[in-house]
C-alpha positions as CSV (number, residue, x, y, z in Angstrom):
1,X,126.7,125.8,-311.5
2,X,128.8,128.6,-309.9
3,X,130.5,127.4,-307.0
4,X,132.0,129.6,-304.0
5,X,135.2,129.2,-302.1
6,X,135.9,130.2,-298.7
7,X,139.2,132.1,-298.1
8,X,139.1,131.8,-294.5
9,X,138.6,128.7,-292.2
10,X,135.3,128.3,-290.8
11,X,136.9,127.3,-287.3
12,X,140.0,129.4,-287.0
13,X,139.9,132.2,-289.6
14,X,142.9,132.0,-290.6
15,X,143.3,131.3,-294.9
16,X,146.1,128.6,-295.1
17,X,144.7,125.3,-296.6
18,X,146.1,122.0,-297.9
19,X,144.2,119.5,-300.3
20,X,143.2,117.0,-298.0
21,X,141.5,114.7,-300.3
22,X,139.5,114.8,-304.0
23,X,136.0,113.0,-303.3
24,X,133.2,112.1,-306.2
25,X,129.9,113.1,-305.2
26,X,128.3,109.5,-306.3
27,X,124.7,110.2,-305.2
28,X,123.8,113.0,-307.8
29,X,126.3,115.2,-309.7
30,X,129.7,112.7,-310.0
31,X,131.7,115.6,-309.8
32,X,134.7,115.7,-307.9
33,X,135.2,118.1,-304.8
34,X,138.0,118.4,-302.6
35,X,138.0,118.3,-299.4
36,X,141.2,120.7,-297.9
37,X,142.0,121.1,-294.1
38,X,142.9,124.3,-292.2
39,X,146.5,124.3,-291.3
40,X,145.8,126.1,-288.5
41,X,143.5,124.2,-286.3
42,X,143.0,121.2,-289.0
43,X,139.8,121.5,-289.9
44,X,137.9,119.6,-292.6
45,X,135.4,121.5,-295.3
46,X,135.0,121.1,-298.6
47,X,136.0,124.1,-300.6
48,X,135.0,125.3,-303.1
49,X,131.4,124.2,-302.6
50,X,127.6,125.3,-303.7
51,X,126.5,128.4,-302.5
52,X,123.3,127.8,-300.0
53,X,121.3,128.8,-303.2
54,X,122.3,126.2,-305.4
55,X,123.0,123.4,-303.0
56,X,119.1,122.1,-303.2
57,X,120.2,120.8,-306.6
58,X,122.6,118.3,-305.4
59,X,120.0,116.6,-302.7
60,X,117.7,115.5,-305.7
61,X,118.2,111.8,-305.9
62,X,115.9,108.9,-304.9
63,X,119.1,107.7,-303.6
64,X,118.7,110.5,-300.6
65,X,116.7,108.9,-298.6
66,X,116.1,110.7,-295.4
67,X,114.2,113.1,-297.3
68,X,112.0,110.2,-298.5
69,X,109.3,108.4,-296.9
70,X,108.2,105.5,-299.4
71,X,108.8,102.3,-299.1
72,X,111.8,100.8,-300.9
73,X,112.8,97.2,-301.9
74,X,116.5,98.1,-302.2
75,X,118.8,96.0,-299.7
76,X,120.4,99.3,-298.7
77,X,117.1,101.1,-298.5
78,X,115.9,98.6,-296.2
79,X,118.4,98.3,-294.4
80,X,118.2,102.2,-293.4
81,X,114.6,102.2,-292.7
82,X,115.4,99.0,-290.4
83,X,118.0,101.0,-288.9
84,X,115.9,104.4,-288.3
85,X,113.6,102.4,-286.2
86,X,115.9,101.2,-283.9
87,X,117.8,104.2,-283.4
88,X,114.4,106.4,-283.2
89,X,113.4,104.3,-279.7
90,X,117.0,104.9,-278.4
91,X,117.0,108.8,-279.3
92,X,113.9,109.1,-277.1
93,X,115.7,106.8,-274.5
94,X,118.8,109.2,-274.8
95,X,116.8,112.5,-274.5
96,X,114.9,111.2,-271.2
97,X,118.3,110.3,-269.8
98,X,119.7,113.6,-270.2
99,X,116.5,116.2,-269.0
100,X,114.9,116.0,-265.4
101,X,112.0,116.4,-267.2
102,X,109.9,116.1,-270.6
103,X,110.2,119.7,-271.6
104,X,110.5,121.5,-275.2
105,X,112.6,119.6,-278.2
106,X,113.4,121.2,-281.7
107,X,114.8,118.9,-283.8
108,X,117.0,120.8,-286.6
109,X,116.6,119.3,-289.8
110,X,114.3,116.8,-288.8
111,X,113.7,114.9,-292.5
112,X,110.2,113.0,-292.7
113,X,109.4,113.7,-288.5
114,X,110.1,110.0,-287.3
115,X,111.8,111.1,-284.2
116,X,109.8,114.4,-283.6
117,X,106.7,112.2,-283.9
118,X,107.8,109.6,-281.2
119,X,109.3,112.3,-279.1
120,X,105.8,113.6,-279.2
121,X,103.7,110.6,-278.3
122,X,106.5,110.3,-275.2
123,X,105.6,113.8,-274.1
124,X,107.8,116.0,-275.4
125,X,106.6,119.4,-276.8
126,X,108.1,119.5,-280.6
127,X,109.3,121.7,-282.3
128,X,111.1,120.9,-286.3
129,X,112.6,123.2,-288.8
130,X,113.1,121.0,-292.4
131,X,114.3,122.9,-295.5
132,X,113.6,120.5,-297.7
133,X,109.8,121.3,-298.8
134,X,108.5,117.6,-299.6
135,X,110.2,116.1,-296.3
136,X,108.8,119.3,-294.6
137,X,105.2,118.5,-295.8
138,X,105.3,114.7,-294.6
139,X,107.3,115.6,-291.1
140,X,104.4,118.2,-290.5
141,X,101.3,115.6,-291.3
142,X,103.2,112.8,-288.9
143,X,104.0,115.0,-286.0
144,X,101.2,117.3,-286.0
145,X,103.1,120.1,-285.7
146,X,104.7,123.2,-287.3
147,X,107.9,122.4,-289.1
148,X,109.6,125.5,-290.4
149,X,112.2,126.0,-293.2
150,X,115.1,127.4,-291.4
151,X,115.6,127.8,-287.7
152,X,115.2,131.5,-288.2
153,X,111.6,131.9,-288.7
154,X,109.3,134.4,-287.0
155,X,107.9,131.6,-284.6
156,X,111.1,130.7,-283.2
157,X,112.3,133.9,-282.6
158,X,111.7,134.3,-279.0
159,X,111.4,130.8,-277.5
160,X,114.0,128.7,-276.0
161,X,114.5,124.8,-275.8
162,X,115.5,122.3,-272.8
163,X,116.7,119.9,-275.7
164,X,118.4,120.8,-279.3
165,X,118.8,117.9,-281.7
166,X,121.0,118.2,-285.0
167,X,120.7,114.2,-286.1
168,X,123.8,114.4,-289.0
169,X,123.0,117.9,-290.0
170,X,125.3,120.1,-288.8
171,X,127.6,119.1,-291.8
172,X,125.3,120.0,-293.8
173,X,124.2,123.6,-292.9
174,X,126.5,126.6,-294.7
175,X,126.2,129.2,-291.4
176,X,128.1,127.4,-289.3
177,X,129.1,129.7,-287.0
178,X,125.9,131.6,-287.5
179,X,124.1,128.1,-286.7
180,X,126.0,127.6,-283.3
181,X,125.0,131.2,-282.0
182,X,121.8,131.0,-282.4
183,X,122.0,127.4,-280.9
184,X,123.3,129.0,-278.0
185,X,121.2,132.1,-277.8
186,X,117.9,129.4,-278.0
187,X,119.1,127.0,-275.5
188,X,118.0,126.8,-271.4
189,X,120.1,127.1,-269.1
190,X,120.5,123.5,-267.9
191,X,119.9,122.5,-271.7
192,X,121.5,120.1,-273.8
193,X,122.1,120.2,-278.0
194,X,122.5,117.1,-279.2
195,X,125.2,116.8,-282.7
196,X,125.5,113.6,-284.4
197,X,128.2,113.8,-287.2
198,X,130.1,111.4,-289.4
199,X,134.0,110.8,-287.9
200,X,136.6,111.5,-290.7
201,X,138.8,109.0,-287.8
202,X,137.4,106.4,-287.6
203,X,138.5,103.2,-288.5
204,X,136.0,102.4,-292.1
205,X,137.0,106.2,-292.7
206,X,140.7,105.2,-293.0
207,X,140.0,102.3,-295.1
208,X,137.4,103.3,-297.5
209,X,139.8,106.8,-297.9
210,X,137.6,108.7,-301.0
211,X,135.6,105.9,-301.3
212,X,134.2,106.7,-297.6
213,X,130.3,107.5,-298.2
214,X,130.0,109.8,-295.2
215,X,132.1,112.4,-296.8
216,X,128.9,113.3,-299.5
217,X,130.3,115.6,-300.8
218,X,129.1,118.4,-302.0
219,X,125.7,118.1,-299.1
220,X,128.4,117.6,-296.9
221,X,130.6,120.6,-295.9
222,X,131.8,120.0,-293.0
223,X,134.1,116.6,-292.0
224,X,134.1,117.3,-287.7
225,X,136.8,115.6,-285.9
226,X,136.5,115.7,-281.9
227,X,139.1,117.9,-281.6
228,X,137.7,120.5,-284.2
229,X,134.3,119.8,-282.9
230,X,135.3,121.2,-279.3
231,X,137.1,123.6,-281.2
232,X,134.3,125.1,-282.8
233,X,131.9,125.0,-280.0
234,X,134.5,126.7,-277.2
235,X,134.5,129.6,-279.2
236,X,130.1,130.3,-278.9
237,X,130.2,129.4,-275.0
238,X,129.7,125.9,-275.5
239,X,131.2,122.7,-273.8
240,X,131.1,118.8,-275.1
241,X,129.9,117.1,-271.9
242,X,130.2,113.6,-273.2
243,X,130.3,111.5,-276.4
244,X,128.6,108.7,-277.4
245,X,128.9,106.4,-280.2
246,X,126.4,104.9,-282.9
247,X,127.2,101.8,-283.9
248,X,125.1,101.4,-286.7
249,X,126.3,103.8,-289.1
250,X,129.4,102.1,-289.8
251,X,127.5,98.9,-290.9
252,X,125.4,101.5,-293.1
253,X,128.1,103.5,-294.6
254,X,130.5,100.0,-294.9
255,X,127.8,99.0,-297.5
256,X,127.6,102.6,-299.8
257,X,131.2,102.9,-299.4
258,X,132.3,99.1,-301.0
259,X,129.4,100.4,-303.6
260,X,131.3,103.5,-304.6
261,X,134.7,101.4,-304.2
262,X,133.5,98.5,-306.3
263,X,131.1,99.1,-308.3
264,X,128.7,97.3,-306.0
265,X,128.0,95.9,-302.5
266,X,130.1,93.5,-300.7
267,X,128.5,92.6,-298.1
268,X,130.6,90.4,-296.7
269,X,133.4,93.2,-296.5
270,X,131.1,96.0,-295.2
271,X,130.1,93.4,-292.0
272,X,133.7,93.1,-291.3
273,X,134.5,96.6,-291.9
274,X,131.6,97.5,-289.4
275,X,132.5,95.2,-286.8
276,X,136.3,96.2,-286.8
277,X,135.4,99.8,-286.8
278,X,133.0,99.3,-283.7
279,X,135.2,97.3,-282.0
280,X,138.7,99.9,-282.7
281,X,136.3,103.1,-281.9
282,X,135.4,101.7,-278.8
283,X,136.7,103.2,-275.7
284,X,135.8,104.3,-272.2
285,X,136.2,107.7,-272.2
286,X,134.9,110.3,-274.7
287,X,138.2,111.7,-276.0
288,X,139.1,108.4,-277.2
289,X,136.0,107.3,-278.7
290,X,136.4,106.9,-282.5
291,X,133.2,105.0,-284.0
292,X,132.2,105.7,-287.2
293,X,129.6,109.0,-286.2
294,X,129.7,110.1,-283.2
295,X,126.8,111.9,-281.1
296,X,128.2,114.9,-279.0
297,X,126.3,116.4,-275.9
298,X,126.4,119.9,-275.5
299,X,125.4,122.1,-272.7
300,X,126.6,125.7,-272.0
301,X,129.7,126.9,-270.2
């Protein structure tokens, strides 16, 4: 398949890049991508990548499996779903926390609907878009509600949301800039957006280098530091309030990554890589947070 190349930096604009790093994609293709950085402003993408045509091609694996809702016997599998379920009851904790009240949600990207569907039964009014057409299908019979393919569907059009969530997609999406605006454009006034993306600093990233499986290439196509992550949002209006940490991923990713670095799991190595990387990342204020993804909160200027 084709792929395009971006001549200009999706941060910056300007069109002076270095190789960063050459990453396999070990989920579907194993081909390599690289991964180069603005010299500008130091931005991460992956370039040249699939056009927003072709991409679909490279999410069809078993092995992606937020966009999956059966029940696995896989250790890894498992361990995900395990996961999810704890994180879904903190989400809702974390939206509550953050709005006076229990207003209107759209969760962008929202997989299989696990979090729009316990959003819902907390109160929330949901709202999901899903691209994906068989996670779309099962995120619209769990919630009970409307999921649409892209954000910029008809229905969407002219409402506006206390509450924006982008749960590790915003890496994903190819309109970045495009993205952000409308983000902006559909958000309250006292609103927050919510962005959780994989951290390209943090400690398990620096050890597992290529190996690291939150680089995905090609789905992912983006790599946001916190510094190109305020960045980014400074130029649509937008401010990072706060940033919070999610200590599970590393544990996650520790385990793919000594897969893709090995040949298989070591378990033993992606505890220990886990626990060091929680315990380095930890800080107590948000500029010097560095866990292994990071959840940014986002209101307007």
């Amino acid at each position: 398949m084709p792929l395009e190349t971006l001549q200009n930096c999706p941060v910056c604009d300007k069109s002076s890049f270095n190789n960063y790093l050459n990453v396999e994609d070990y989920t579907v293709s194993h081909k390599e991508f690289t991964i180069q950085q603005c010299n500008n402003c130091y931005f991460l993408f992956t370039n040249p990548r699939p056009s927003e045509a072709e991409i679909g091609a490279y999410y069809q694996s078993d092995d992606y499996i937020s966009h999956h809702d059966e029940k696995k016997t896989n250790l890894i599998s498992k361990a995900y779903t395990a996961v999810r379920n704890r994180t879904i009851k903190q989400k809702v904790e974390l939206i509550n926390s953050l709005s006076g009240s229990k207003g209107s949600i759209l969760d962008v990207g929202c997989g299989t609907g696990v979090f729009l569907t316990a959003a819902s039964k907390d109160g929330w009014q949901i709202s999901g878009t899903e691209p994906d057409p068989g996670a779309r299908t099962l995120a619209q019979k769990r919630a009970g509600a409307s999921i649409f393919e892209t954000i910029y569907a008809d229905e969407l059009d002219t409402k506006t949301f206390d509450v924006i969530t982008m749960w590790h997609v915003l890496e994903h999406v190819h309109l970045l800039n495009e993205t952000i605006d409308w983000l902006y454009k559909h958000l309250k006034p006292n609103g927050k957006i919510l962005i959780a993306v994989p951290n390209p600093q943090s400690f398990d990233a620096v050890k597992y280098g290529r190996f690291w499986a939150a680089y995905d290439v090609p789905r992912h196509l983006y790599h946001f530091t916190k510094g190109t992550m305020k960045t980014l949002l400074q130029k649509h209006n937008l401010e990072v309030k706060s940033i919070l940490p999610m200590w599970f991923d590393s544990f996650y990713v520790g385990m793919l990554s000594s897969k893709y670095s090995g040949g298989s799991i070591n378990y033993l190595d992606s505890v220990k890589t886990g626990l060091l990387s929680n315990l380095k990342g930890r800080a107590k204020d948000k500029d010097h947070l560095n866990t292994s993804s990071l959840i940014y909160i986002v209101s307007k200027k």
